[in-house]
NUDOKOL-76723 format. One record per atom (N, C-alpha, C): residue in three letters; x, z, y. Coordinates in steps of 0.001 Angstrom, whole numbers, padded with zeros to 6 digits, always signed. Atoms other than C-alpha are relative to their C-alpha. Last residue first. Example, Ala and Ser with C-alpha at 12.3 -4.5 7.8 and 13.67 -1.06 7.14 Angstrom:
REM residues 2
Ser-000820-000060-001190Ser+013670+007140-001060Ser-000770+000730+001090Ala+000890+000000-001190Ala+012300+007800-004500Ala+000900+000000+001200
***
This chain:
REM residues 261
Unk-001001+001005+000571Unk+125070+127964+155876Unk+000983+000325-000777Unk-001709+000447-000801Unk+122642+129938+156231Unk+000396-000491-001175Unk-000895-000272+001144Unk+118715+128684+155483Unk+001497+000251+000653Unk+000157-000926-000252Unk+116467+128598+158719Unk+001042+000791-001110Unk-000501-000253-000587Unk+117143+124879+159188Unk+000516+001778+000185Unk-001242+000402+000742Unk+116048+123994+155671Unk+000779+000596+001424Unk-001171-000639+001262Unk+113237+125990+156265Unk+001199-000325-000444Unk+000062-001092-000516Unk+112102+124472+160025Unk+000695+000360-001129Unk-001456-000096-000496Unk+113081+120883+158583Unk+000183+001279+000697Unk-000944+000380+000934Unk+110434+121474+156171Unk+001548-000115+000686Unk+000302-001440+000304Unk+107688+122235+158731Unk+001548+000429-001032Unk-000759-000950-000414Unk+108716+119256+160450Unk-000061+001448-000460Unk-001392+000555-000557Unk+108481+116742+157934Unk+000556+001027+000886Unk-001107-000431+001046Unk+105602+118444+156371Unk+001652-000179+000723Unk+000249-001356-000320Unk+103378+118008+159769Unk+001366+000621-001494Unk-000878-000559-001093Unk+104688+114748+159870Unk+000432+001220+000244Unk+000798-001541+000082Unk+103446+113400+156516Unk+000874+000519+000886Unk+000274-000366-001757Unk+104864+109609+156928Unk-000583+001458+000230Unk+001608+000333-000565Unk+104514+109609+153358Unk-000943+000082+001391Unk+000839+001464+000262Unk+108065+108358+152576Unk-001250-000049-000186Unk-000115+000487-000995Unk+109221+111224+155311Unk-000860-001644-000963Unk+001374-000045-001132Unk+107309+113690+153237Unk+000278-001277+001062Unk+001010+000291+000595Unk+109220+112680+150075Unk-000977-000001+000881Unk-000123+001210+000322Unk+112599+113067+151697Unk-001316-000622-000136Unk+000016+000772-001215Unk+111660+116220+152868Unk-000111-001217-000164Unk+000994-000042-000572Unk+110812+117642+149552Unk+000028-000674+001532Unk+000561+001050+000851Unk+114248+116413+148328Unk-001704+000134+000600Unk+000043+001351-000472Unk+115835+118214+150947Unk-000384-001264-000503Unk+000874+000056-001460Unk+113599+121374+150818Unk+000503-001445-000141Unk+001006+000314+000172Unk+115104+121052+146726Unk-000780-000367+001046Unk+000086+000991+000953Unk+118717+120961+147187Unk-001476-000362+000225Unk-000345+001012-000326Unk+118562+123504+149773Unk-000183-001168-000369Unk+000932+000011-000729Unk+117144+126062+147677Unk-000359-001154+001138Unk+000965+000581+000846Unk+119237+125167+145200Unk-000944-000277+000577Unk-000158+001384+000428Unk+122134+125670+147079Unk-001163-000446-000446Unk+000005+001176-001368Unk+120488+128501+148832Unk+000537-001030-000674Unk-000589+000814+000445Unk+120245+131027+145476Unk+000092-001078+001146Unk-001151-000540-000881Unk+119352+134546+146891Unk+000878-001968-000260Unk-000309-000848+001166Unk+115654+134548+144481Unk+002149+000210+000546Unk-000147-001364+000179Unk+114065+134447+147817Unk+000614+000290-001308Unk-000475-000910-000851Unk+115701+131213+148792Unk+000147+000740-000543Unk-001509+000076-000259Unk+114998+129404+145172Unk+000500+001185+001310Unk-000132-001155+001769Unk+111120+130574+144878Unk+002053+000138+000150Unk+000503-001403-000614Unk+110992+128723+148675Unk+000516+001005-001213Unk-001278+000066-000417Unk+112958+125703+147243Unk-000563+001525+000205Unk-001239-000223+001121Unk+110845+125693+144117Unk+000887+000517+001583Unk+000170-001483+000396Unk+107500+125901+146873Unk+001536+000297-000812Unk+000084-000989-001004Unk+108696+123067+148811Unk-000064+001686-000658Unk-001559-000134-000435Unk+109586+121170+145765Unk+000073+001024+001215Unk-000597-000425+001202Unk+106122+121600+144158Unk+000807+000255+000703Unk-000021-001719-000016Unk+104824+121061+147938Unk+000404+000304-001147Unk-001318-000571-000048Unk+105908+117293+148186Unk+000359+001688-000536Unk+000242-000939-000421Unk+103635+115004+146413Unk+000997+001341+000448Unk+000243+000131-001333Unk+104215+111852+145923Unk-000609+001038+000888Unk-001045+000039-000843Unk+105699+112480+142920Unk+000188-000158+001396Unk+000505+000165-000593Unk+103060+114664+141014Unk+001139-000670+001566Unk+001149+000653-000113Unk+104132+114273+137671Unk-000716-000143+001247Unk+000017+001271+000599Unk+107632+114603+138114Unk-001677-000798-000073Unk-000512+001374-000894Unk+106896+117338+140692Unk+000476-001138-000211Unk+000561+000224-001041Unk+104774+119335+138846Unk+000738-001177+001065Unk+001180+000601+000728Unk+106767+119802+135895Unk-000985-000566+001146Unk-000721+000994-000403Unk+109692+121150+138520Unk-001472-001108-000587Unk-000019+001204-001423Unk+106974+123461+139445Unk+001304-001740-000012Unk+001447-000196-000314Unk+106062+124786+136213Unk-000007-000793+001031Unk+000365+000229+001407Unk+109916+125213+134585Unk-001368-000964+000416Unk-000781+001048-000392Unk+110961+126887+137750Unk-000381-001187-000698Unk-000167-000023-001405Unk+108674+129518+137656Unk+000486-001545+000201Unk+001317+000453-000242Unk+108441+129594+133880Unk-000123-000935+001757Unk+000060+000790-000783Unk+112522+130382+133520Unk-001143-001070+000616Unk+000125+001196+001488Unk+111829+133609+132167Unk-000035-001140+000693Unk-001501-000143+000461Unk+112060+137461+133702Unk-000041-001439-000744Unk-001042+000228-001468Unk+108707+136803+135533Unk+001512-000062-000265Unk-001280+000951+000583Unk+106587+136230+132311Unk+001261+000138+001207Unk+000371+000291+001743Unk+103458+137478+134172Unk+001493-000596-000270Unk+001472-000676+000530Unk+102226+138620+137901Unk+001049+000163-001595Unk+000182-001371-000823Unk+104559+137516+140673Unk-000618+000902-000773Unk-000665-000234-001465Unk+106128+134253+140239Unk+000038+001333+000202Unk-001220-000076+000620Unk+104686+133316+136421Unk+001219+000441+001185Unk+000390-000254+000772Unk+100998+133314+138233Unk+001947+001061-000732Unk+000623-000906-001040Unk+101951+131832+141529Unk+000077+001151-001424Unk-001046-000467-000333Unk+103673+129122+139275Unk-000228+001295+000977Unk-000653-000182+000869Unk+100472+128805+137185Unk+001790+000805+000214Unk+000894-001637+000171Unk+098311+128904+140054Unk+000877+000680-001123Unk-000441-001263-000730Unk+100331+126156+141287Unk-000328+001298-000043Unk-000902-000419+000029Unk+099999+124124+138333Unk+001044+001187+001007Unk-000684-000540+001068Unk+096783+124735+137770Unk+001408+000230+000085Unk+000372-001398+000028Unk+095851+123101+141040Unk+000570+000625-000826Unk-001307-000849-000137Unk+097882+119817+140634Unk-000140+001251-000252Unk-000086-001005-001018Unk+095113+117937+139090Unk+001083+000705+000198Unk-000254+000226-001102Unk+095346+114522+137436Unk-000089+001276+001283Unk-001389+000685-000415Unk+096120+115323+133848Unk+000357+000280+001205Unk+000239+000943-000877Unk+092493+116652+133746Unk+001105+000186+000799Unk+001012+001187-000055Unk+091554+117842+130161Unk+000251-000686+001612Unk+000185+000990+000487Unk+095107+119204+129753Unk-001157-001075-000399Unk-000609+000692+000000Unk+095719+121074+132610Unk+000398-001035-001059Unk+000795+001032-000854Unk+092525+122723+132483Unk+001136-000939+000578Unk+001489+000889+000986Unk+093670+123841+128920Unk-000167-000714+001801Unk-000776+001421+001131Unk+097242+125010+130532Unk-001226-000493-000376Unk-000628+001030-001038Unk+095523+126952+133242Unk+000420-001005-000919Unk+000797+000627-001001Unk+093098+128597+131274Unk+000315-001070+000210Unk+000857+000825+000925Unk+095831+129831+128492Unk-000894-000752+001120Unk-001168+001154+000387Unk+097789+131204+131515Unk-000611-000872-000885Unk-000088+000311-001846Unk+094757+133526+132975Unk+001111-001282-000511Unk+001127+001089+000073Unk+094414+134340+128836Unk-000495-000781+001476Unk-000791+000972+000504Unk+098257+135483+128888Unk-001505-000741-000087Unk-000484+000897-000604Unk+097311+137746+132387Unk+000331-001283-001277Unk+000117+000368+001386Unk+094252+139689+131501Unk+001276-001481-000016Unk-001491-000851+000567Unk+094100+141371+134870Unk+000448-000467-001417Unk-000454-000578+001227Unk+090828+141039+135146Unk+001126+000552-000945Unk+000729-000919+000587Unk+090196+140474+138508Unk+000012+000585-001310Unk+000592-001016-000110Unk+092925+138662+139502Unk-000500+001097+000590Unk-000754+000005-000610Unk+094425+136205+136702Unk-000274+001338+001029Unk-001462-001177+000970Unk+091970+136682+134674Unk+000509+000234+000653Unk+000767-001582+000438Unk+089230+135362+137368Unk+000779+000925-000791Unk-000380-001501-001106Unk+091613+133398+138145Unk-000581+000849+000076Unk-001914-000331-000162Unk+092285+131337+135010Unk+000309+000844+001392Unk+000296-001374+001020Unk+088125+131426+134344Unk+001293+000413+000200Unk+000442-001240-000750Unk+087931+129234+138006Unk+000250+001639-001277Unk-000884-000713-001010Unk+090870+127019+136556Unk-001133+001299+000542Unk-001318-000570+000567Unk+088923+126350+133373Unk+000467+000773+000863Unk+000513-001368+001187Unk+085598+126194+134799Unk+001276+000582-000224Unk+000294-000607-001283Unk+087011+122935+137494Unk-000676+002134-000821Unk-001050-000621-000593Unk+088544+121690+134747Unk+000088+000753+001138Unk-000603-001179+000690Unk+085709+120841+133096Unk+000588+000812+000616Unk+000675-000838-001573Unk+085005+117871+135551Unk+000089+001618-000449Unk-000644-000684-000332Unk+087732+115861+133500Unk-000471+001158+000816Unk-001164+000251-000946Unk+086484+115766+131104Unk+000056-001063+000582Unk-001387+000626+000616Unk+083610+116965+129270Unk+000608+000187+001323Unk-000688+001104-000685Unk+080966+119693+130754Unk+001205-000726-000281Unk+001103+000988-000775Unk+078853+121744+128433Unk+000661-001254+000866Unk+000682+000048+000591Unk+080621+124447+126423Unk-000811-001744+000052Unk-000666+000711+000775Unk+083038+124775+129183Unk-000516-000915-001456Unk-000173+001055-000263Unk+080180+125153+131208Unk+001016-000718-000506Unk+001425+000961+000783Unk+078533+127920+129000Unk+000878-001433+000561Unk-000214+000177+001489Unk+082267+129873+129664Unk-001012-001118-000861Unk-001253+001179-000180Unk+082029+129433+133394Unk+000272-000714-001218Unk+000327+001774+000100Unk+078419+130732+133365Unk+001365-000742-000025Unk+001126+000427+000964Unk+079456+134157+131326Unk-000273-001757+000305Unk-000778+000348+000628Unk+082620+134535+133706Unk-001079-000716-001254Unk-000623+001406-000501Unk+080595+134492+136584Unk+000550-000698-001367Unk+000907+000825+000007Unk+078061+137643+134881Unk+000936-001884+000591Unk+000371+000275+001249Unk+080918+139438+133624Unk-001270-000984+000043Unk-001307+001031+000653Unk+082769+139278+137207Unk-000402-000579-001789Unk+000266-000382+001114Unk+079951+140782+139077Unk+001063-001216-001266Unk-001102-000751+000943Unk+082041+141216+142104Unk-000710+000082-001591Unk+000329-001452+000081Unk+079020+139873+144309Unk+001264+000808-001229Unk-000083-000874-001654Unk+081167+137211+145278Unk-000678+001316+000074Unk-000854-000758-000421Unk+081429+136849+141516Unk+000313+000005+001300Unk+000078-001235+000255Unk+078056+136258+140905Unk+001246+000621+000019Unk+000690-001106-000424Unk+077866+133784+143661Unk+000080+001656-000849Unk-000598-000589-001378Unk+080518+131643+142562Unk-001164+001240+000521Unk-001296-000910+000237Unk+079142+131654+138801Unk+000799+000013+001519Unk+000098-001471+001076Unk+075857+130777+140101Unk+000798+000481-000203Unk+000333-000713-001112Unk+077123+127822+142373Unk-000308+001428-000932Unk-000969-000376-000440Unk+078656+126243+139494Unk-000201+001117+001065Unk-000653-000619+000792Unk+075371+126342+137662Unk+001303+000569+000867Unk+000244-001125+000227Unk+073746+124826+140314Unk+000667+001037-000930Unk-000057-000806-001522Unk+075891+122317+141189Unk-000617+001185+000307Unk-001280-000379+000367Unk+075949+121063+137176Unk-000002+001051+001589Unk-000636+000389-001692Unk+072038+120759+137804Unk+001308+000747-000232Unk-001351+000665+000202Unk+070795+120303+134044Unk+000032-000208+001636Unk-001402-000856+000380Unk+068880+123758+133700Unk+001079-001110+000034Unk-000964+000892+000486Unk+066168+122051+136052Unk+000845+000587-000678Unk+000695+001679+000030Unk+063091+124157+136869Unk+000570-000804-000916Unk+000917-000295+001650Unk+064411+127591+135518Unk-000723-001450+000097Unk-000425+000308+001259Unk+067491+125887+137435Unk-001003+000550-000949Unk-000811+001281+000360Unk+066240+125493+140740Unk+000185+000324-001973Unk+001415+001067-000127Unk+064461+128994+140780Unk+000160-001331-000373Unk-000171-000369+000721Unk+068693+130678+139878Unk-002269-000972-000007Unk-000984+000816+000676Unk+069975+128638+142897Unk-001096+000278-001596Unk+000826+001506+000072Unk+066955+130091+145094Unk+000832-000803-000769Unk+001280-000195-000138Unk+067302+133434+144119Unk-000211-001185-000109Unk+000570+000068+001916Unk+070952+133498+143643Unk-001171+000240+000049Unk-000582+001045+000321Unk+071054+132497+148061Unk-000145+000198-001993Unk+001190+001045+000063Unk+068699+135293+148344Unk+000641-001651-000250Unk+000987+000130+000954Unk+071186+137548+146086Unk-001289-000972+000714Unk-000322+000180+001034Unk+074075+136722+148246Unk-001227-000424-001031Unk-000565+001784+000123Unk+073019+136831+151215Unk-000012-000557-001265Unk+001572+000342-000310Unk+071443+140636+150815Unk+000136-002071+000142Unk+001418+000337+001522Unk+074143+141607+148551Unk-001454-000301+001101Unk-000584+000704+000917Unk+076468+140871+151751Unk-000923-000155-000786Unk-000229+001340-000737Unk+074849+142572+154420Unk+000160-000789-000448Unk+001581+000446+000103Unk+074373+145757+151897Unk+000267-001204+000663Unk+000933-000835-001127Unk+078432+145937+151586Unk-001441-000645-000206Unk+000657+000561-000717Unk+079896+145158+148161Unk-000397+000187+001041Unk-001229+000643-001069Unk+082542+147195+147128Unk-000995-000670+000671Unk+000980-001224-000846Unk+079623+148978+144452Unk+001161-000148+001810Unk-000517-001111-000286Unk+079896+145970+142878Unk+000031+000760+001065Unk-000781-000257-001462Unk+076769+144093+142504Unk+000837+001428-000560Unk-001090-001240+000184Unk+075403+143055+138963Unk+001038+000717+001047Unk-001497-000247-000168Unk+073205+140160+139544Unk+000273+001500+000191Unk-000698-000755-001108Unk+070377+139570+137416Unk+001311+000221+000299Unk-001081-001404+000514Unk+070077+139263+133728Unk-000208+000578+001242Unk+000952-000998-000205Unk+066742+136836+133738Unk+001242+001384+000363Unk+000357-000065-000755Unk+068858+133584+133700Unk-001089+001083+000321Unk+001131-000424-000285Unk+070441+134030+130457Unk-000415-000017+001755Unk+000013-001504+000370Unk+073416+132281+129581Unk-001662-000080+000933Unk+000028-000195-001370Unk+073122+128402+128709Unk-000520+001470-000013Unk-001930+000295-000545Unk+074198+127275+125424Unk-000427+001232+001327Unk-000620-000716+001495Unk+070290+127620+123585Unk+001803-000028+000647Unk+000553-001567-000803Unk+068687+126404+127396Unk+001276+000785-001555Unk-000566-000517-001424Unk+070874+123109+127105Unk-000165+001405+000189Unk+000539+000219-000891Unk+069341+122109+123608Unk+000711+001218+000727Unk-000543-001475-000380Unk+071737+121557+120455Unk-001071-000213+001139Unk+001200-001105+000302Unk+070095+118667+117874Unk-000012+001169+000967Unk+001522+000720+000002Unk+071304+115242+119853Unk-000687+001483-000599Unk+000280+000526+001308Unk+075068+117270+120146Unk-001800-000071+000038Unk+000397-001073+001382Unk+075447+118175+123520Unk-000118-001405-000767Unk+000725+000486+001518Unk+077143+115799+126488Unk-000641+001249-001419Unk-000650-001281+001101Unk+077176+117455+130209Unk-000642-001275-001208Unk+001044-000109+001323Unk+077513+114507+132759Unk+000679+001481-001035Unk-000517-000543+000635Unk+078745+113904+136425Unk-000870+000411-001141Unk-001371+000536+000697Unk+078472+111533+138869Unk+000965+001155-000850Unk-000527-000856+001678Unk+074797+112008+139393Unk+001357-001023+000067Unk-000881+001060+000535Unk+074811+111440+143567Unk-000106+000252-001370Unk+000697-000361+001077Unk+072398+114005+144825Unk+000594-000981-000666Unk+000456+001578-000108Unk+074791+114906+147937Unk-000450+000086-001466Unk-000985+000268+000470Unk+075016+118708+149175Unk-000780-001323-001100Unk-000817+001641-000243Unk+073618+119054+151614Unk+001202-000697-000513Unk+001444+001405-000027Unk+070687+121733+150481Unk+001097-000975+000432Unk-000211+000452+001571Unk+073728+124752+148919Unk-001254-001671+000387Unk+001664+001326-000803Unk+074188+126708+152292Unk+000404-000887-001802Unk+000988+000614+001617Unk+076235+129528+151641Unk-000792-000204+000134Unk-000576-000185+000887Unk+078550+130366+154691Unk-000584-000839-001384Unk-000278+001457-000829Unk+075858+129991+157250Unk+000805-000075-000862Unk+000717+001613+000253Unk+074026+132411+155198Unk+000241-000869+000776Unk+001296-000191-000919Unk+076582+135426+154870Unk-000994-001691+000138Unk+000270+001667+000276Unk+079557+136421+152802Unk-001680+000119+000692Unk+000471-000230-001244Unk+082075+139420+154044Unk-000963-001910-000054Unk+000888-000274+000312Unk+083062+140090+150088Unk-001131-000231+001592Unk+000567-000071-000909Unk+085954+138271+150310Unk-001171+000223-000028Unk+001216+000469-000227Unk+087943+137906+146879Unk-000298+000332+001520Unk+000539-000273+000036Unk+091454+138422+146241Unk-001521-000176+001031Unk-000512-000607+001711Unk+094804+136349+146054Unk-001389+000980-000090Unk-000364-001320-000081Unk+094187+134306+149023Unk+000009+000316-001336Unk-001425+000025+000239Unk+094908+130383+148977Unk+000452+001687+000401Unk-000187+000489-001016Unk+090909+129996+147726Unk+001819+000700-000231Unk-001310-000059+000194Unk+089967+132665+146237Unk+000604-000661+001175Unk-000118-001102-000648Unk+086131+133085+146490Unk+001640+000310+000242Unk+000779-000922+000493Unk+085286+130818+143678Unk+000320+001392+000551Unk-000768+000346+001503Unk+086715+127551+145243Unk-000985+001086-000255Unk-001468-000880-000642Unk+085507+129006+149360Unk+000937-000048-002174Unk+000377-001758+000326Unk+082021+128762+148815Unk+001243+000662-000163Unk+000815-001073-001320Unk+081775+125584+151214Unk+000162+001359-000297Unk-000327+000258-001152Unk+084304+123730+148399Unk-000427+000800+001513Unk-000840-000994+000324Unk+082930+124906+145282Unk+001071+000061+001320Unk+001095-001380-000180Unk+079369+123313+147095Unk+001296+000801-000481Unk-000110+000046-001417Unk+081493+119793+147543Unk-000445+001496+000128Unk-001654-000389-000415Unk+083251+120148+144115Unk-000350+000562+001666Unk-000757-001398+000374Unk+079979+120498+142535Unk+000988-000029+000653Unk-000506-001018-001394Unk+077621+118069+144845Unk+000780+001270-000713Unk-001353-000091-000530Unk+077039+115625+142087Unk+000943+000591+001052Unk+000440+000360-001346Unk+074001+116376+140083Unk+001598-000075+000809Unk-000650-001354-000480Unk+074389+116597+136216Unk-000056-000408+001731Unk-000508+000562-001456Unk+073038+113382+134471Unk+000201+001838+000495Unk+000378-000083-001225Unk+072360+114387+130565Unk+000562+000320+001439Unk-000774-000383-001438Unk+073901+112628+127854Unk-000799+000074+001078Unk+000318+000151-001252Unk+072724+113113+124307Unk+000957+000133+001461Unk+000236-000806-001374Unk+074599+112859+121786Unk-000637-000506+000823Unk-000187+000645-001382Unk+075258+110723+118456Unk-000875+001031+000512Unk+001374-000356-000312Unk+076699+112411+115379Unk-000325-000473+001413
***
């Protein structure tokens, strides 16, 4: 059946980027201290390099959750906050009764409604965009619905499902896999060789990359094992010295140095 393809605006990574991913980022819970220098959404570039396809009969608004719901503030919120918040979803949520095909808007929506903690309203637009955005830009939904489980919801084998789907529309991201070993580290499956399993996976496919191995060696220390742990910093070293990466080089010879002998 042939599809339509409409242009999507190209400032999503840069706007999931200013808003901090979807509030995560390399903390494990949200930040509710959000304010308007913070969430700025006008410079972000009008490039279309990104497309939603439907089927020629489906129309955008019939997918796309309701824009009348409002946001749902938890009661964690401080006033300071829901006052940012909701004029920033004011003018995202105007934009789109205009345009419903601005991918940057959308994304922005589901970051905003879960900075306000409304986690049923984020999860609603993440779900339309799976709906809506091929691959590989998808993957940016996937991983945000894999921490929202992950957590806020607490829902840990559909936080894992996530990760594996946005690890298979877009090969080329590492993310997933560290969320995955973060995930299987501290949260889920922990008695099971996931951990290890997740990051070595990571470091065949990502070879020029060192932190898989950094993190295995780290997972290695604290689990009492130093050979291994060893083993791995010095393979992660190796890898930083053949990307001239300095700051790795010495950070790396700090852990291997800090290991006894």
């Amino acid at each position: 059946m042939k599809s339509k393809t409409l242009l999507f605006i190209g400032g999503v990574l840069v706007v999931i980027v200013v808003l901090g991913g979807i509030a995560y980022v390399a903390s494990k819970q949200k930040s509710p201290e959000t304010n308007d220098s913070t969430i700025t959404f006008d410079g972000a570039t009008t490039t279309p390099n990104y497309t939603i396809e439907l089927e020629s009969e489906v129309q955008i608004k019939d997918l796309a959750p309701s824009l009348e719901r409002g946001i749902q503030f938890g009661a964690s919120v401080p006033p300071v906050a829901r006052v940012a918040i909701q004029k920033n979803a004011d003018s995202v949520i105007a934009r789109l009764k205009k345009d419903m095909n601005r991918a940057d808007d959308w994304f922005t929506l589901g970051v905003l409604y879960h900075s306000a903690n409304d986690y049923e309203g984020a999860k609603g637009v993440w779900e339309f965009l799976l709906k809506a955005v091929p691959a590989p830009g998808v993957s940016t939904a996937y991983d945000n619905l894999g921490k929202l489980y992950k957590f806020d919801l607490k829902d840990f084998p559909k936080s894992e499902s996530y990760f594996k789907q946005s690890i298979q529309v877009n090969p080329n991201s590492i993310t997933p896999y560290f969320e995955l070993h973060e995930l299987y580290r501290y949260l889920y499956k922990q008695n099971t060789t996931l951990v290890v399993d997740i990051l070595l996976s990571a470091s065949k496919k990502f070879p020029a990359n060192p932190d898989p191995l950094i993190m295995l060696g780290g997972y290695y220390r604290d689990t009492g094992d130093m050979v291994k742990a060893r083993d791995a910093f010095t393979k992660a070293l190796a890898i930083a010295r053949e990307q001239n990466d300095v700051a790795h080089v010495e950070s790396i010879g700090v852990e291997i140095a800090r290991l006894p002998q």
